[in-house]
N, C-alpha and C positions, 0 to 999 in steps of 0.2 A: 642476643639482643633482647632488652625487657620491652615488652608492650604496653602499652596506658589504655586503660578500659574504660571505655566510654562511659558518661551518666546516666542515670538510670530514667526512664522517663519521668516519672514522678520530679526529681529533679530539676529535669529539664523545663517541663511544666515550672514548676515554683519560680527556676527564672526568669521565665518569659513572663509569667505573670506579675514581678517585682519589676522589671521594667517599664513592663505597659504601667504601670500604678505609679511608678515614678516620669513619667512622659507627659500622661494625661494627667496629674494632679490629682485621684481621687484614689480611693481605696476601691478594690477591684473585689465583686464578692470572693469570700473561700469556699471549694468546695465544689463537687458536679451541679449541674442546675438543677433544680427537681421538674421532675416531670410536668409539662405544661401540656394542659387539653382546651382544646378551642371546637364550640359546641355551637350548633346554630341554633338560635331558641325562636322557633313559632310561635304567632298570633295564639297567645293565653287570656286566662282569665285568673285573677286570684279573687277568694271572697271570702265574706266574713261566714260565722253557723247563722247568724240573722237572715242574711239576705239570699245564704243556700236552702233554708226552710222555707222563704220564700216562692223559689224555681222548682223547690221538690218536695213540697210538702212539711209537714212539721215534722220533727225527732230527723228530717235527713240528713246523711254521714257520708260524704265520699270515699271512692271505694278504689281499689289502686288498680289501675289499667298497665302501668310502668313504670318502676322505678328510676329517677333521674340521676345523676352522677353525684350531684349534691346531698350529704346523709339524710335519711328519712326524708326527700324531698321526692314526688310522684307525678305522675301525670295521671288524672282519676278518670272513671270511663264515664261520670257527666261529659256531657256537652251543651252549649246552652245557641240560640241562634241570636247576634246580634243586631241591633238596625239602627240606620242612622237616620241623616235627614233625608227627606223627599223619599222613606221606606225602602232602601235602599241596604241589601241586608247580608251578614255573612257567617254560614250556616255553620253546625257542625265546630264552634269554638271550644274548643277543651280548657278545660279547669285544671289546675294545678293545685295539688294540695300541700300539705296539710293547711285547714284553714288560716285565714289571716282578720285582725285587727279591723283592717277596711277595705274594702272590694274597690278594684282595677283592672283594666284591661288593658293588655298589652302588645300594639300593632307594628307593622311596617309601615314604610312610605307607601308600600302599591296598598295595602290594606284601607289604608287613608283614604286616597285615592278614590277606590272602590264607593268607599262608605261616604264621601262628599264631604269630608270633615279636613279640619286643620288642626295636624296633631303636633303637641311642643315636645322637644326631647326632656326627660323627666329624671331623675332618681327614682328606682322603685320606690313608691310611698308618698312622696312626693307631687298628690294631685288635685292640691286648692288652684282655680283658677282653670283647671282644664275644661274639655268638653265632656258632654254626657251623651247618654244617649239609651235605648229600651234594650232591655235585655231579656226573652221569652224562653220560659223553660217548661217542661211535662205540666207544673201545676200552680204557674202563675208569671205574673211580668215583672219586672223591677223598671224601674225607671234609676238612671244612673243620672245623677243632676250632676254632675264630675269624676271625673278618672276614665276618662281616654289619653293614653299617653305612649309616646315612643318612648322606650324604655334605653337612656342612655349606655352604649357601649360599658362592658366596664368586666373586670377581673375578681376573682371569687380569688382569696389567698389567707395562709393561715399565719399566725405571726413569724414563723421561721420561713416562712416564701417573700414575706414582704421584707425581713431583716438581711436575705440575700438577694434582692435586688434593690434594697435601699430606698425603699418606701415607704408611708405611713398609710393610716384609712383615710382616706381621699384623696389623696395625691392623686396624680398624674402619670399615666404610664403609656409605653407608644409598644405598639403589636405588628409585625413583620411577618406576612403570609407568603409563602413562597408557592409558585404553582406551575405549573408547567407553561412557558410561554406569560408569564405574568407575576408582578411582586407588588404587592401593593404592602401601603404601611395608613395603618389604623393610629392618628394621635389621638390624646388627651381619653386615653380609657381610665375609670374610675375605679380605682385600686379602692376593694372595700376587704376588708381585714377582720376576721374572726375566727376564734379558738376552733372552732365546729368546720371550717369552707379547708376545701379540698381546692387546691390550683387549676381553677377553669376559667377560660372566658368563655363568655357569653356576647354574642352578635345575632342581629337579626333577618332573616332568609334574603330581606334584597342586600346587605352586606356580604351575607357568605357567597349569594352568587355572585358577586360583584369581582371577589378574591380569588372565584375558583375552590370555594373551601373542603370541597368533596375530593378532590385532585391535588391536595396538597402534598409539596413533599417537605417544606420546614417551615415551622411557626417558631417565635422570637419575643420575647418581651426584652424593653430595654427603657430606661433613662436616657430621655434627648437633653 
């Protein structure tokens, strides 16, 4: 009696996946997914070398305390203390380097809160029109006349991250946290796309505790 040998997984896969693509009408990415890291990013500060010789003196350089998942991207051992209105202040703000173009900070809702301020969700860079506020360091103050801002959810991806899940820079992307006892789904995060970004998101601490993001057992991006 001859036997018939089963497909081989690989196979099998490719069928299943030519069906779902003919069901749902779209092209279905090819390919494992690449690794996706979903990163909680604390109340930062980015700044320019102007307004860091400012907080620290003339000729000062930040200095790397940690390197961040992002290439040559740090967390520096500056810290500078911020205040808002009615003096109202929160200590110990770490700077993120390497420097930038123009100085920002970058809070939570409880941060907010804290500080008495009404913060708009932003694009990093993105901070004509926001709030300001004084910013003190070792060897002088800044005055921030804008750029308090929540720093809009959003996806770090390089062009073959965003080409398998069918994205461009700015689009639209939805993130699926799975946790024990809990799933929440993150919409309209901001697919930002460049040669240099490594496949991370970025959320901020009352999101990730929101999620559970420390106790996660599966993170998702997907096209709704």
């Amino acid at each position: 009696m001859s036997s018939i040998q089963a497909p081989s997984r690989p196979i099998v896969e490719a069928l299943v996946r030519s069906t779902l693509s003919r069901q749902l009408g779209q092209q279905l990415p090819d390919g494992p997914a690449p690794t996706l890291v979903v990163n909680s990013s604390a109340r930062h500060m980015h700044i320019s070398p102007e307004n860091l010789e400012v907080l620290f003196g003339p000729g000062a350089k930040l200095t790397v305390h940690k390197w961040l998942y992002q290439e040559g991207q740090f967390a520096a051992e500056q810290t500078v203390t911020l205040i808002g209105p009615r003096r109202r202040v929160i200590p110990n703000l770490r700077i993120l380097g390497p420097c930038r173009s123009l100085t920002q900070i970058e809070l939570a809702i409880t941060d907010a809160i804290q500080l008495g301020v009404d913060l708009p969700v932003k694009m990093s860079g993105d901070i004509q029109g926001t709030p300001g506020g004084y910013v003190m360091g070792p060897k002088g103050m800044l005055e921030m006349k804008e750029g308090l801002i929540r720093a809009a959810r959003h996806v770090h991806m390089s062009p073959s991250d965003a080409k398998f899940y069918g994205v461009k820079h700015l689009d639209r992307i939805t993130l699926k946290v799975t946790s024990p006892g809990c799933t929440t789904r993150f919409d309209e995060l901001l697919a930002r796309v460049d040669p240099s970004f490594k496949l991370e998101v970025h959320m901020d601490t009352d999101e990730a505790n929101a999620c559970d993001l420390e106790r996660a057992t599966k993170v998702e991006l997907f096209k709704t």
